[in-house]
C-alpha positions in Angstrom: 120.3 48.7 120.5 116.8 50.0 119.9 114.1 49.1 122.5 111.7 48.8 120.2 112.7 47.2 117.6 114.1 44.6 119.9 110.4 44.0 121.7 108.6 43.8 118.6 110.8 40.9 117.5 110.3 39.4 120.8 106.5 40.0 120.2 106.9 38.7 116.9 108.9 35.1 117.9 105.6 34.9 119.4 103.8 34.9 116.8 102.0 38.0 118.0 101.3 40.7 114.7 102.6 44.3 115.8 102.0 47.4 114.2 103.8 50.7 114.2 101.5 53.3 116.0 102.6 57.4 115.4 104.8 58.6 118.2 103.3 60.3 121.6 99.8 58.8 120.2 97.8 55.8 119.5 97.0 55.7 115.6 98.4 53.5 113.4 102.0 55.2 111.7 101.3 54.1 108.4 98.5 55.5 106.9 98.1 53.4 103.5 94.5 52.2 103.4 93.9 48.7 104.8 97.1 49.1 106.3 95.8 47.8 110.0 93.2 45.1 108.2 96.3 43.7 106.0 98.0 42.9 109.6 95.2 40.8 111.1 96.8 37.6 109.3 100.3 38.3 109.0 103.7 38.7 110.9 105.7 41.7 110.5 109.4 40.9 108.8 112.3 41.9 110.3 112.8 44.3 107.0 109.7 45.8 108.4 110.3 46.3 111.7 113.6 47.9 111.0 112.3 50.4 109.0 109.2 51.0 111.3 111.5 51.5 114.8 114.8 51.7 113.6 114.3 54.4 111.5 111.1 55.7 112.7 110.6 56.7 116.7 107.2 55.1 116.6 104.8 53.5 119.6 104.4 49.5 119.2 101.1 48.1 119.3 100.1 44.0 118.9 97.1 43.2 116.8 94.4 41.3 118.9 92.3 38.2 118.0 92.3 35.0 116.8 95.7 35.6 114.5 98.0 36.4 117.8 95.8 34.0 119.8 95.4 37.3 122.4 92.1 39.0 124.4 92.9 41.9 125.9 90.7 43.3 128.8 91.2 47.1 128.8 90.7 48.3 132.2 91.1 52.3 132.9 91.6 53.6 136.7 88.1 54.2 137.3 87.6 50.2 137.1 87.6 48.5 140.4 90.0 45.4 139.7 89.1 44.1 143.0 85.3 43.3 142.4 86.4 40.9 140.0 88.4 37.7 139.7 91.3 38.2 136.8 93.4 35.0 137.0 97.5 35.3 136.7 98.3 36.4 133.3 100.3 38.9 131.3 99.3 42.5 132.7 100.5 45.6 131.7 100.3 49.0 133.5 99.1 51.7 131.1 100.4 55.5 131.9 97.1 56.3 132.8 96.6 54.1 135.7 94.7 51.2 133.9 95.2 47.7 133.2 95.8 45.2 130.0 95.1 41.8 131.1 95.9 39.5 128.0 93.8 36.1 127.8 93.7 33.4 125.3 91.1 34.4 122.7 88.0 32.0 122.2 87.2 32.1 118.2 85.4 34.8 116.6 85.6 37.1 119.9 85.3 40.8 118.6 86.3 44.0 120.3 83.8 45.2 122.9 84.0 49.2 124.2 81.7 49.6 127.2 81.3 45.9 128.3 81.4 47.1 131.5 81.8 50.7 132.9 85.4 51.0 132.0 86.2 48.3 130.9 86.9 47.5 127.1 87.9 44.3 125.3 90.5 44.2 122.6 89.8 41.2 119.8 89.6 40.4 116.2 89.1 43.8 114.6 91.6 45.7 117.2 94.9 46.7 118.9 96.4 47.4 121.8 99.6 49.8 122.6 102.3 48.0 124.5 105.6 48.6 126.5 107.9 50.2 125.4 105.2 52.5 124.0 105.1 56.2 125.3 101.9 58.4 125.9 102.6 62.0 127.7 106.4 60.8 128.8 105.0 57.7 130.4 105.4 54.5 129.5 103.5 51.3 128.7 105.1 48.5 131.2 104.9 44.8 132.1 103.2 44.4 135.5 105.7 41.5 136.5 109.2 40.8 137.2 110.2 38.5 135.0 110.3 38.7 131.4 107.0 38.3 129.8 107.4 35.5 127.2 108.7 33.2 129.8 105.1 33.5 131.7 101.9 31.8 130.0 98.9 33.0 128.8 95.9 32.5 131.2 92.4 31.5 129.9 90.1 34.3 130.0 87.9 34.2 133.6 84.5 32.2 133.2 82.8 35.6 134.0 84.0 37.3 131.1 83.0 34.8 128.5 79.5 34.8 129.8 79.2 38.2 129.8 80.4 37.9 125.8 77.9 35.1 125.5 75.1 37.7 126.7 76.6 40.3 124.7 76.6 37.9 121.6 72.9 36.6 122.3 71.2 40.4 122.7 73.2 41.3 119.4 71.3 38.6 117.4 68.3 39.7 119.7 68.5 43.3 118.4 68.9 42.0 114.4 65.7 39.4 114.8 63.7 42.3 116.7 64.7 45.3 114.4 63.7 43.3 111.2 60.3 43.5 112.2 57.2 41.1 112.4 54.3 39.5 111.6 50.9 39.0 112.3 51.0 37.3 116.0 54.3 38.6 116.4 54.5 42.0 116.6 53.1 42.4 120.2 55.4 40.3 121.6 58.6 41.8 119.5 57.2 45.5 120.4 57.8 44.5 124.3 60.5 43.0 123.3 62.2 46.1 121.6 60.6 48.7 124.1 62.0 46.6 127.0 65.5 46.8 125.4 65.5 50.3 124.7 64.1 51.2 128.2 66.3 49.6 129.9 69.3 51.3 128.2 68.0 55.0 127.5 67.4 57.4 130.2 63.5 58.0 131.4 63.6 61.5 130.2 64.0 60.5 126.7 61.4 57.6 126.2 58.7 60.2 125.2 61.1 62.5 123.7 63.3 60.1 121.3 62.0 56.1 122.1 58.4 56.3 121.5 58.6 58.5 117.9 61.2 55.4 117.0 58.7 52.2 118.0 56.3 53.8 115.9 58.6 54.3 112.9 59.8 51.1 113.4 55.8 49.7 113.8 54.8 51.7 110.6 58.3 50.6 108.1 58.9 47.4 109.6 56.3 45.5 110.5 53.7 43.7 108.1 51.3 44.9 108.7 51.7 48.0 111.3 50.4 47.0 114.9 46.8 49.0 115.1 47.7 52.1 117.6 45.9 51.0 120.6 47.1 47.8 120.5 50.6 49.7 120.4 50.2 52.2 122.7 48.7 49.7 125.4 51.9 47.9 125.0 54.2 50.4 125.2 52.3 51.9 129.0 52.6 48.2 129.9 56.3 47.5 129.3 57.2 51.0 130.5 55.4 50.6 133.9 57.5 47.4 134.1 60.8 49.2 133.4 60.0 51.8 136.1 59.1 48.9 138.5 62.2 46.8 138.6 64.0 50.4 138.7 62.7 51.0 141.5 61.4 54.5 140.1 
């Protein structure tokens, strides 16, 4: 019998969405437009999945988010597992030395690359390739003895979901900052935005690439423009600060 096509009905029974994913690789199979959005809110029927891994060799990935009920932390082999506290859950070993954890999803959780130096989250609006899926003649495989579906799903770690909280608070940070401001605001905002962009960007750019920006930003989106001593006095100010807590 067909790996494959016996896993993804397992996946399925549990009520997790799977999607074809082109052999050796890790994009979707079918390349009909909206194919992967059309997914996000719908099982795959047996009909389907015959014709996807019965008659086709393809990889098997499970759609993540609040559909499947699944958040997967994406770990690759540079991530030091140890420094953090993943409670017993699902895991799967990827065939480059990484880690899926998969977690409960909280509500409107979206996929995160970067949230840590490797480490990525897979949510509403992603995937993730699963066993028996092959990359390079290795193969995706369960970290555990026992078959998966008889384990439970863990809640995500308490760590995680405040580092998403962050994450979700300096997103609407960003979209309040970069609509501008307003007379008696736009001091404030400017630190605001230069501290952000600071903190992120390498010191060998700020006068290069983050300066010319905060003052298109100050002349397009602020009513009116902050006068440029006032910005310029601002921007020394919150730059000296950045270089203090770096220690530079």
């Amino acid at each position: 019998m067909n790996k494959s096509f016996e896993t993804a009905k397992q996946y399925t029974s549990s009520h997790w969405s799977i999607i074809p994913i082109e052999r050796d690789g890790k994009l979707p199979a079918i390349k009909e437009k909206d194919f992967v959005v059309s997914r996000r809110n719908r099982l795959a029927t047996e009909a389907e999945m015959k014709n996807w891994f019965l008659d086709n060799d393809y990889n098997v990935a499970i759609i993540t988010g609040d559909f499947s009920g699944l958040l997967v932390v994406d770990c690759d082999n540079g991530f030091n597992i140890r420094d953090f506290n993943f409670p017993k859950t699902f895991c799967v070993e990827t065939p480059r030395g990484g880690m899926h954890f998969y977690y409960r999803c909280p509500k409107d959780i979206g996929c995160h690359v970067g949230l840590l130096p490797h480490l990525d989250i897979r949510a509403n609006g992603g995937y993730v390739l699963c066993p028996p899926s092959v990359i390079d003649g290795k193969s995706y495989r369960w970290a555990i003895n026992s078959l998966y579906w008889e384990q439970r799903i863990a809640e995500p770690p308490k760590w995680l979901l405040n580092l998403l909280t962050k994450k979700k608070s300096e997103s609407k940070d960003w979209e309040k900052i970069t609509a501008g401001a307003r007379i008696g605001e736009r001091n404030q905002t400017l630190a605001s935005l230069s501290g952000l962009l600071f903190r992120y960007i390498p010191k060998d750019k700020w006068e290069s690439a983050i300066v010319p920006l905060l003052e298109i930003w100050n002349q397009y989106a602020n009513q009116p423009p902050l006068p440029s001593g006032e910005f310029k006095t601002t921007i020394r100010s919150i730059a000296a600060k950045e270089l203090t807590q770096k220690n530079v």
